[in-house]
C-alpha positions as a Markdown table, in Angstrom:
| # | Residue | x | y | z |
|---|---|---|---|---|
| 1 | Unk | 5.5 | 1.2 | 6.9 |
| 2 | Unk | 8.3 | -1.2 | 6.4 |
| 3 | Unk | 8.4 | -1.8 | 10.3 |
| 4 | Unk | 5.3 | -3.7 | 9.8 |
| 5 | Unk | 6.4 | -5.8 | 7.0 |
| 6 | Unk | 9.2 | -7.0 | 9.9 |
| 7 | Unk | 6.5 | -7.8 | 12.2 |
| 8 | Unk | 4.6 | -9.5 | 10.0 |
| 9 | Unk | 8.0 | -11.6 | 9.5 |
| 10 | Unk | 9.2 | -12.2 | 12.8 |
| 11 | Unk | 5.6 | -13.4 | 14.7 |
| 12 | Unk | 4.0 | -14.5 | 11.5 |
| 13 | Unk | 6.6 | -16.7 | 11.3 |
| 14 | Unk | 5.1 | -18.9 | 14.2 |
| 15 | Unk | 2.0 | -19.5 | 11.9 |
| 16 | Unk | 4.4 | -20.1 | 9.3 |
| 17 | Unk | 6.3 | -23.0 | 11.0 |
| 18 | Unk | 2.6 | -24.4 | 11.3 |
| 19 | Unk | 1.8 | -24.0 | 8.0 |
| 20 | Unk | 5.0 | -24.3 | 6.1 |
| 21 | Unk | 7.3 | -26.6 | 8.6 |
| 22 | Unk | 6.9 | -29.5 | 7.1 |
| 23 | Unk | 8.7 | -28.2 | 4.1 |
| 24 | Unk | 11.4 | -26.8 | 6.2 |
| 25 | Unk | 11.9 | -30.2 | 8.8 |
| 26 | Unk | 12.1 | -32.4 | 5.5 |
| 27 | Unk | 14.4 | -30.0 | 3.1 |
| 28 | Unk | 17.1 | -32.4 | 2.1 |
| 29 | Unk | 20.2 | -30.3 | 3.8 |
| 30 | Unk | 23.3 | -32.3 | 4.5 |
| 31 | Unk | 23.7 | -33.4 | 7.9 |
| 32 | Unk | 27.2 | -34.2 | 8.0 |
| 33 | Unk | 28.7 | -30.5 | 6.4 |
| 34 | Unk | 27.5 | -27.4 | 8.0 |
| 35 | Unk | 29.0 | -25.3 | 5.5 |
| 36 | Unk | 27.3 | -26.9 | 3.2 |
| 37 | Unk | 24.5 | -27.0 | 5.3 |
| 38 | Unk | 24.6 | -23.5 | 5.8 |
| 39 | Unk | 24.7 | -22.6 | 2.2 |
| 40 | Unk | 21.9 | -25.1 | 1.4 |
| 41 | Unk | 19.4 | -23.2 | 4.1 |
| 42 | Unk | 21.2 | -19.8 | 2.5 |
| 43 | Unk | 19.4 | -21.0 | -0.9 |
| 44 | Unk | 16.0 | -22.1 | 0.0 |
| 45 | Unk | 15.6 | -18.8 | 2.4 |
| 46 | Unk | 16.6 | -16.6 | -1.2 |
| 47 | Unk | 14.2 | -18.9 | -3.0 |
| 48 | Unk | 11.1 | -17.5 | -0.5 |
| 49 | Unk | 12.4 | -14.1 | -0.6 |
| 50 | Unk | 12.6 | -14.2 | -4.2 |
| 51 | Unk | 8.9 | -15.3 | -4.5 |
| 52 | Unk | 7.7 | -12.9 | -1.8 |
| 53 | Unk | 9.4 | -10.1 | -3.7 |
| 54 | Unk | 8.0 | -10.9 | -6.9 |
| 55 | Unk | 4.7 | -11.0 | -5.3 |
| 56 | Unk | 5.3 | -7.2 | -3.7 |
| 57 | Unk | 6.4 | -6.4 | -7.3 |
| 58 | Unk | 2.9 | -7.0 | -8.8 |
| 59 | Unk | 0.9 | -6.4 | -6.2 |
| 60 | Unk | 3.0 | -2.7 | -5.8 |
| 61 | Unk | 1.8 | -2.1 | -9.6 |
| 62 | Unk | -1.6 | -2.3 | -8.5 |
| 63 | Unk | -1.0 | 0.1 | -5.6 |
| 64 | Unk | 0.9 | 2.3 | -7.9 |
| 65 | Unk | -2.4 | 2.2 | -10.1 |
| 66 | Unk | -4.5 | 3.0 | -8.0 |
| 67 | Unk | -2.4 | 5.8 | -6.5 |
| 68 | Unk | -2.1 | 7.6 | -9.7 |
| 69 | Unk | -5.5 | 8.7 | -9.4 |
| 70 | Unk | -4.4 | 9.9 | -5.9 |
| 71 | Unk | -6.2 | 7.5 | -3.6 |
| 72 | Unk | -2.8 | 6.7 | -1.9 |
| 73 | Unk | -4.4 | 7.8 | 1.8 |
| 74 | Unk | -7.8 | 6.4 | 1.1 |
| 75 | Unk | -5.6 | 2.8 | -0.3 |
| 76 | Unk | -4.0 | 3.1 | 3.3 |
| 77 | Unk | -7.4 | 3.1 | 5.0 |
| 78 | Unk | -9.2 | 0.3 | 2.5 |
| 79 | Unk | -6.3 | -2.1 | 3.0 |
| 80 | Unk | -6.6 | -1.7 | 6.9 |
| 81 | Unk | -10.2 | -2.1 | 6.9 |
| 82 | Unk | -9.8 | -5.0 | 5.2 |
| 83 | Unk | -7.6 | -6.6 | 7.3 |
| 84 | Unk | -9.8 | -6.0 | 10.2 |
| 85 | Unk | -12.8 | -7.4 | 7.8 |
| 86 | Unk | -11.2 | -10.4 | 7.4 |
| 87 | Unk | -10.0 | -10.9 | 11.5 |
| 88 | Unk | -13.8 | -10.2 | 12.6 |
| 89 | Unk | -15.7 | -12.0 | 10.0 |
| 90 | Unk | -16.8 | -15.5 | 11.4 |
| 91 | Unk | -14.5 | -18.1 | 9.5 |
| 92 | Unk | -17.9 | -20.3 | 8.5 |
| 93 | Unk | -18.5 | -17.1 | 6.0 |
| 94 | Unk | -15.1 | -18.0 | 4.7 |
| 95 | Unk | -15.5 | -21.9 | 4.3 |
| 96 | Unk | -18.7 | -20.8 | 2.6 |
| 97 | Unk | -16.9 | -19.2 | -0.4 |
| 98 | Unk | -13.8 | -21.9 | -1.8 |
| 99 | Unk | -11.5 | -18.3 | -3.0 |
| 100 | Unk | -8.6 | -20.7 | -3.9 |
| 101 | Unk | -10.6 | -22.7 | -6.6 |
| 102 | Unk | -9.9 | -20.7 | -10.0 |
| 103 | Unk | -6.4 | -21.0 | -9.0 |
| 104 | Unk | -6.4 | -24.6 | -7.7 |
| 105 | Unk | -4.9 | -26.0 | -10.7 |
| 106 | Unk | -2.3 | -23.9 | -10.1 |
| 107 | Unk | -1.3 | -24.7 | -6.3 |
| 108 | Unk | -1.5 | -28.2 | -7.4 |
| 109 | Unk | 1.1 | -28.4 | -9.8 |
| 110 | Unk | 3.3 | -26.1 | -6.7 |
| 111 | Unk | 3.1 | -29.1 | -4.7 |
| 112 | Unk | 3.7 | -31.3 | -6.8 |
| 113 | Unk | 6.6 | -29.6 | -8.2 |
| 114 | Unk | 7.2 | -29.1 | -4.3 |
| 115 | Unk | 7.2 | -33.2 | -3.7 |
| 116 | Unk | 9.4 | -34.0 | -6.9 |
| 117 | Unk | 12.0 | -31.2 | -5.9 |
| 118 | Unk | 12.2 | -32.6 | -2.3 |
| 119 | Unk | 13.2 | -36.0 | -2.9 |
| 120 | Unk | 16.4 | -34.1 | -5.1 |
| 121 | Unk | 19.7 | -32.7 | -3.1 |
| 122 | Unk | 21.3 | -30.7 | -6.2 |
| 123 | Unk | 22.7 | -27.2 | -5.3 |
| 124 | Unk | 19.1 | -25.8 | -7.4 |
| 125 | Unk | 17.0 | -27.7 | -5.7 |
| 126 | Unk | 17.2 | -25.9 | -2.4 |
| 127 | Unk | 16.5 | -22.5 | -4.6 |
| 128 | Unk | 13.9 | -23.8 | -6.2 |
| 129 | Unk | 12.1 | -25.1 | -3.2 |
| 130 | Unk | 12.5 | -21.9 | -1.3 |
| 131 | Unk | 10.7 | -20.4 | -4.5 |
| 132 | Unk | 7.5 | -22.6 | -4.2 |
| 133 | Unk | 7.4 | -22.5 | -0.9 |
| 134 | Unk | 6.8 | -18.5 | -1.0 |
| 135 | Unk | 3.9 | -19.3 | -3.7 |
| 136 | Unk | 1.9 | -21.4 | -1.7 |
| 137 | Unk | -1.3 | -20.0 | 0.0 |
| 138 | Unk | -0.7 | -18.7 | 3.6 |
| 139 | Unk | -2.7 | -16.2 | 5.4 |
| 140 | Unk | 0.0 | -14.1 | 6.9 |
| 141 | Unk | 1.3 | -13.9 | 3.3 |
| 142 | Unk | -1.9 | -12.5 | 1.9 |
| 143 | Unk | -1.4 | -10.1 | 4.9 |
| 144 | Unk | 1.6 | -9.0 | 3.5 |
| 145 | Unk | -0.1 | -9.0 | 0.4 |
| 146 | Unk | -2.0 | -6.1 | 1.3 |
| 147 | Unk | 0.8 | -4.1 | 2.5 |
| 148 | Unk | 2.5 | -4.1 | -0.8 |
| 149 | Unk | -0.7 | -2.7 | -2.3 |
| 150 | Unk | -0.7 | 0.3 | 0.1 |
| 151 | Unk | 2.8 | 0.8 | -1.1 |
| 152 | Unk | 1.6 | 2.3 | -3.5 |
| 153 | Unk | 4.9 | 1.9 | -5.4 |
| 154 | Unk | 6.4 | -1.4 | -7.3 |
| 155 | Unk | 9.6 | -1.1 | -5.9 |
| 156 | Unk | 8.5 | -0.5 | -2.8 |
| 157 | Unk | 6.1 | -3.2 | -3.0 |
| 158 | Unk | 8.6 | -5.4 | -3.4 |
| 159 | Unk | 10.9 | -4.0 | -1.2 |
| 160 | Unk | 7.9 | -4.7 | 1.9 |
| 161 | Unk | 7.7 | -8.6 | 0.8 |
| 162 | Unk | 11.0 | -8.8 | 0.6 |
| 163 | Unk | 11.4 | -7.3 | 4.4 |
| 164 | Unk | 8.6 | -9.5 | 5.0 |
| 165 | Unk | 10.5 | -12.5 | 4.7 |
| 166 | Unk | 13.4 | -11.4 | 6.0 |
| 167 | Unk | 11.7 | -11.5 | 9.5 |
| 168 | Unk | 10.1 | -15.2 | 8.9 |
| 169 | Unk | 14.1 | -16.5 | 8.4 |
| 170 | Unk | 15.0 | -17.1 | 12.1 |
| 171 | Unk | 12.7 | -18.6 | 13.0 |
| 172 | Unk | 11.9 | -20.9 | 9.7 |
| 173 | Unk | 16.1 | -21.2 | 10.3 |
| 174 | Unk | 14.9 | -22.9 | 14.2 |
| 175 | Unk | 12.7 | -25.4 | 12.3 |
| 176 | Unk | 15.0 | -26.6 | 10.0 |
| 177 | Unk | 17.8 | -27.4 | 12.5 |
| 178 | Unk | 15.3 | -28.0 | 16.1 |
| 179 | Unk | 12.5 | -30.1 | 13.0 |
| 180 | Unk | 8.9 | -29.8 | 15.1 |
| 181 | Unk | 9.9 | -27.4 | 18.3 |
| 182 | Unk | 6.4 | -25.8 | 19.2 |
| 183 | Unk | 3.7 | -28.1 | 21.0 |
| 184 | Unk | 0.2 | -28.1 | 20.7 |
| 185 | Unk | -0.2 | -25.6 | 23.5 |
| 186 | Unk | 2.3 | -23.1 | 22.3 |
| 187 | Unk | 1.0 | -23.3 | 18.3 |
| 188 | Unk | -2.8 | -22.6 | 20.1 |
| 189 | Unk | -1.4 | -19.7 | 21.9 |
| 190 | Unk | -0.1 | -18.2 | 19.0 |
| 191 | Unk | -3.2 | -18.8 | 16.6 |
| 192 | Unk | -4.8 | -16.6 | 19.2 |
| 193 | Unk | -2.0 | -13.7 | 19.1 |
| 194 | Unk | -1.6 | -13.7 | 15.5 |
| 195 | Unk | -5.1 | -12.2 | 14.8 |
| 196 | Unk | -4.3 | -9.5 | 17.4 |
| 197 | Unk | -1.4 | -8.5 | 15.4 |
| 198 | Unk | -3.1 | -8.2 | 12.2 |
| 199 | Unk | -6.1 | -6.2 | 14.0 |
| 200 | Unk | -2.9 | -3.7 | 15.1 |
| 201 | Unk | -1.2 | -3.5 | 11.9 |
| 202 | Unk | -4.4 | -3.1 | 10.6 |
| 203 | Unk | -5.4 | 0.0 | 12.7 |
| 204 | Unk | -1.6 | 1.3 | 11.6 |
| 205 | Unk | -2.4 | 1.5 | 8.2 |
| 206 | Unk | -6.1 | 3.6 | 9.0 |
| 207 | Unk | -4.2 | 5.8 | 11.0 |
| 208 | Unk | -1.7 | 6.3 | 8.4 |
| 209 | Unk | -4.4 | 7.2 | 5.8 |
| 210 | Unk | -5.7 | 9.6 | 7.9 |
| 211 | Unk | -2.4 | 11.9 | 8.1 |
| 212 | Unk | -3.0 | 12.7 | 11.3 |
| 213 | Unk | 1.0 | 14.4 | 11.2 |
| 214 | Unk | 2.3 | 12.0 | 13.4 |
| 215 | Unk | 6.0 | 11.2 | 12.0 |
| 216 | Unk | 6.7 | 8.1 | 10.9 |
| 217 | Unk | 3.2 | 6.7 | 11.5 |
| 218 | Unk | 0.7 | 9.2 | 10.2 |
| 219 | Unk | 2.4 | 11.6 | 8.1 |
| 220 | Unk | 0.4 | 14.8 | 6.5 |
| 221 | Unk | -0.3 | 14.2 | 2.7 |
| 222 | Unk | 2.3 | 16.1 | 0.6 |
| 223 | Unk | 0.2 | 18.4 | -1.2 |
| 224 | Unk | 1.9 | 20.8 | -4.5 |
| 225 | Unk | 0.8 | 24.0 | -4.9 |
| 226 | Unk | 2.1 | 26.6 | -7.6 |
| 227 | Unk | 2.7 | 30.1 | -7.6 |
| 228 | Unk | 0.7 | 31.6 | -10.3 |
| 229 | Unk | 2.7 | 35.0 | -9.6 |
| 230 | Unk | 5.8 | 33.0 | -10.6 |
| 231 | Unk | 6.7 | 34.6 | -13.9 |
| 232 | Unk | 5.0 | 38.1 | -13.4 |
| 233 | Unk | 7.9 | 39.9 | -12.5 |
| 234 | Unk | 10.3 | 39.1 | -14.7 |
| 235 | Unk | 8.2 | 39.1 | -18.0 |
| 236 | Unk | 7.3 | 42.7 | -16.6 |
| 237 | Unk | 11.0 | 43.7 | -16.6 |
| 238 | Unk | 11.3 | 42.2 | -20.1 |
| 239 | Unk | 8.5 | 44.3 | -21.7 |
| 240 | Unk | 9.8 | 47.4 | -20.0 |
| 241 | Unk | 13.3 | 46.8 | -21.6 |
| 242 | Unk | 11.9 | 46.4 | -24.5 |
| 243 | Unk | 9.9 | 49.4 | -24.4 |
| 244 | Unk | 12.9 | 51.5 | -23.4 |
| 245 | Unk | 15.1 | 49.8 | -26.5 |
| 246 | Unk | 11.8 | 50.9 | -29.0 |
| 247 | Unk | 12.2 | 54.6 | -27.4 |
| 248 | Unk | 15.3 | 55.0 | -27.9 |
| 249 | Unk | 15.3 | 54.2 | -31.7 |
């Protein structure tokens, strides 16, 4: 399902310029060296990635948990459910509940860390912004989020953030060079299509833990089975040798 984790990149990453931009038109490149530039951009791009992939990395563990008990199909369903849960709830049911709080503290000291490392132009800080950036809350990120859990896999977990961010980089790139480029009109129509997306990805995922046997979408669930004749025939030819070798003495 890495396909998704690029989709999730590439039209995500409208939402992201909305949410994140402001990082991006005020990272401290060089305007007068565009290699420099270039590498600059190269480092706070590896910085997100880096965070998204450490995110995929723990998040994967949990999948992988949960899949050694062999819920790996009904994961694929839950987490798709869940994204459709969270599209069709009303958002006043959200605002009712404050999810970030116990790790408020937290997201503080980011942007703080965020504000301090901005005002720097050392080779690190472009790294080190990139990697803040990817821990800040974001929606389309906790998206993500769930599709590293229905990796089922660490590796593979990681492997889908990483993906994941690969898709948000051209268009994150745009920002940095164009600074503000989307209107009001264009950032509305684009709030509208993003929960679309999710609702489809979403569906992807349920139809993937059904293992309907559609290739590369809904794959049947690889099942073992073992022979219990296995060994019957040749431990039969072993006795009879035997016998024969007892007969003959």
């Amino acid at each position: 399902m890495l396909y998704t984790a690029l989709i999730f990149g590439l039209l995500g990453s409208f939402h992201c310029v909305g949410m994140c931009g402001p990082i991006a038109f005020l990272l401290p490149v060089d305007r007068n060296n565009n290699v420099k530039k270039i590498g600059q951009i190269f480092l706070y791009h590896f910085g997100r990635i880096l965070a998204y992939s450490i995110l995929g990395l723990v998040f994967g563990l949990v999948g992988k948990s949960l899949n050694l008990f062999g819920f790996q199909q009904q994961l694929s369903i839950l987490i798709g459910v869940l994204m459709l849960v969270v599209i069709f709830i009303p958002q006043k049911t959200f605002n009712n509940y404050n999810f970030s709080k116990p790790v408020y503290r937290l997201i503080s000291k980011v942007k703080s860390a965020l504000g301090k490392e901005l005002k720097k132009r050392t080779p690190d800080t472009f790294l080190t912004i990139g990697f803040l950036n990817g821990f800040l809350p974001c929606g389309l990120v906790y998206m993500a989020v769930f599709g590293a859990i229905a990796s089922g896999n660490a590796l593979q977990g990681s492997l889908y953030m990483a993906v994941f961010g690969l898709g948000t980089i051209p268009l994150m790139t745009s920002a940095i060079y164009l600074g503000n480029f989307l209107n009001g009109q264009v950032r509305q129509r684009i709030r509208r299509a993003i929960p679309v997306l999710v609702v489809i990805i979403g569906c992807l995922f349920i139809v993937r833990g059904l293992g309907l046997g559609i290739p590369y979408v809904s794959p049947k669930p690889i099942t073992e089975t073992v022979d219990a004749n296995y060994n019957c025939q040749p431990m039969a030819l072993e006795n009879e040798s035997i016998n024969q070798s007892i007969n003959n003495h």
